[in-house]
N, C-alpha and C positions, 0 to 999 in steps of 0.2 A: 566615875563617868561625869560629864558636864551637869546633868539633869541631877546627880546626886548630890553634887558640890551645890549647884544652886538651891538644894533643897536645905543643906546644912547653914549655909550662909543664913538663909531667909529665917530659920529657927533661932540662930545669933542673932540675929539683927531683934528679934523677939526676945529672947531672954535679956536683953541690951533696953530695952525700952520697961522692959518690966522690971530695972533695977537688979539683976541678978549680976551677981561679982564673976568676970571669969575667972576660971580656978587651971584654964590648960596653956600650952606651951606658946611662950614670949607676951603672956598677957592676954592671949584668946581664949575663945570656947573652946578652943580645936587640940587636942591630942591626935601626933602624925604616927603612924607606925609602920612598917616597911611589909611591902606586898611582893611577896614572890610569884609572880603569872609571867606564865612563857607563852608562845603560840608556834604555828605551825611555820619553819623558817622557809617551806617550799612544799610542794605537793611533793608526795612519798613516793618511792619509787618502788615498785610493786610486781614480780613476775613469776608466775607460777609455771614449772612445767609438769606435765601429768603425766602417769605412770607410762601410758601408751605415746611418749615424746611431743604432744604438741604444746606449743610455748603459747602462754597465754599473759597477754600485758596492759589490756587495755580496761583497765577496772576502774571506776570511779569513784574517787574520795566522799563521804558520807552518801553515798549510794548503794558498793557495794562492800567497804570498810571503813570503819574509822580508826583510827591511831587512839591507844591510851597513853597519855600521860601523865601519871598519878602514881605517889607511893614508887614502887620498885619497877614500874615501867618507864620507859621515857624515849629517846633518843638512839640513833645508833644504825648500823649496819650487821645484814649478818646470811648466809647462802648455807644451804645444806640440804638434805633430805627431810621427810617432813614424818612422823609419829604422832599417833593414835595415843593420847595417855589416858582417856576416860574422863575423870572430874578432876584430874590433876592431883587428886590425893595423895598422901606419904605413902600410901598402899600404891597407889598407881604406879606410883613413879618405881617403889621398889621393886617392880616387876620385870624395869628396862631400862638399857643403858638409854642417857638423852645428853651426855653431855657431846655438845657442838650442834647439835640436833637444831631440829624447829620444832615445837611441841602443840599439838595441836590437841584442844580438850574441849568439852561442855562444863565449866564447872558452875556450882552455884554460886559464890563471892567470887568475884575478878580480881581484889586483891589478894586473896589465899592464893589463887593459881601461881599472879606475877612471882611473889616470894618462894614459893614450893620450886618451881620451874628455873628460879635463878638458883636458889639454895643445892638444889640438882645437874648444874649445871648446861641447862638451857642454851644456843646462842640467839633463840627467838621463839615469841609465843604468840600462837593464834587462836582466839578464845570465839567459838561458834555460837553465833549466836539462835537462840529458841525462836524455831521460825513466826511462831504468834504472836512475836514482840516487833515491832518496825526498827528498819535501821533510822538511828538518832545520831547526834553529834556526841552520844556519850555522857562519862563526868564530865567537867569542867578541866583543862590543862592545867597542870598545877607543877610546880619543880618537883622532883623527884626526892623520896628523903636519902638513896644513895648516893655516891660517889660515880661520874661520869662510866667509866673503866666497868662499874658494875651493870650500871640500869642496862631493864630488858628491853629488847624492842616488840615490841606488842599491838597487835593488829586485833579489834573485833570482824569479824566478817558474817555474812550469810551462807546461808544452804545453796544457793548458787557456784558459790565463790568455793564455798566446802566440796561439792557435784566436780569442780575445774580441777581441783588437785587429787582427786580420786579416780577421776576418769580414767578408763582402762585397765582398773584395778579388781572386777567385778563388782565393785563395792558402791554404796552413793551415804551422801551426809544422813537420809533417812535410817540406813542400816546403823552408825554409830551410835545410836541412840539403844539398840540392843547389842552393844559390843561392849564388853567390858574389858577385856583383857588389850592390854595395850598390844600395837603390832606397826610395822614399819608400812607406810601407806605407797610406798616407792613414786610417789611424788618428792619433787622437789622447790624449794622458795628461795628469792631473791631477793631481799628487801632493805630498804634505808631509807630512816625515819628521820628528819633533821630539824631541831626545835630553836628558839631563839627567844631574847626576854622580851615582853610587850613593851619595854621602857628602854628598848636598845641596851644602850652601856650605861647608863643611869639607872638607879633603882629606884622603882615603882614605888608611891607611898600610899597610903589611905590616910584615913582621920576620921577618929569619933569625936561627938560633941556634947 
């Protein structure tokens, strides 16, 4: 950021007055190294429709989802019916099929789900979030450490948004929380996630000093 760069400068310009030799690249204090950060290249396209057919699309970004991108989430597109896996466990998961699926879980780490749920062959994961937690903006976007072709698309959501793809299923997001056994929630998801570098087609660098 500006504020950090002027921070860094102003500590040079101190070691510089206090006789210290710089020891980093082309003669400065400064060692550059390259920063992989992406952001969001457009708001997400998001639709749910709920077991009893109505189509729901009007959901708001860090209100009532946010996107992960991190680790083995990221980017992407993907439509199907939607699945109850539980915590996303190897247990859970070997209970039911979910490959092309959308996998929808409570787990406790986010990134064991994303790898479980791709490793299982996933085409999409919705991680519910604990309702006495607020919706936040998340980790931090980060590149993915997979291959394009692989990363999952992943959505955290609320109990709201969980309530819209249950509806007419007898069921609501409160009940998941005593359900363990995985089961087809006959909702279905529409969604694409589309990311971009923060430094365009140029790569982003940092620098320590």
């Amino acid at each position: 950021t500006d504020t950090g760069h002027a921070a860094g400068d102003y500590i040079a310009e101190q070691f510089a007055a206090a006789g210290l030799q710089p020891a980093g690249d082309n003669g400065t204090y400064f060692q550059g190294f390259p920063l992989y950060s992406v952001q969001l290249d457009r708001v997400p396209q998001v639709t749910i429709t709920s077991p009893d057919g109505v189509v729901h699309d009007d959901y708001e970004l860090y209100s009532d989802y946010t996107p992960l991108v991190f680790r083995y989430a990221g980017a992407g597109a993907a439509a199907g019916e939607i699945i109850w896996v539980n915590q996303c466990h190897s247990d859970d998961f070997a209970q039911i099929n979910v490959v092309d699926k959308i996998v929808l879980c409570q787990p406790e780490f986010s990134f064991q789900a994303t790898r479980a749920a791709l490793e299982h062959g996933a085409a999409a994961l919705l991680l519910l979030l604990d309702p006495a937690n607020p919706m936040d903006r998340g980790l931090p976007f980060q590149e993915p450490w997979v291959p394009d072709e692989l990363v999952l698309p992943t959505l955290r959501i609320t109990t709201e948004m969980a309530n819209d793809l249950l509806r007419g299923s007898g069921r609501t997001a409160t009940d998941l929380s005593l359900i363990s056994t995985p089961f087809v929630t006959g909702g279905s998801l529409n969604l694409e996630v589309n990311i971009a570098s923060v430094c365009g087609l140029a790569t982003c660098e940092g620098r320590n000093i």
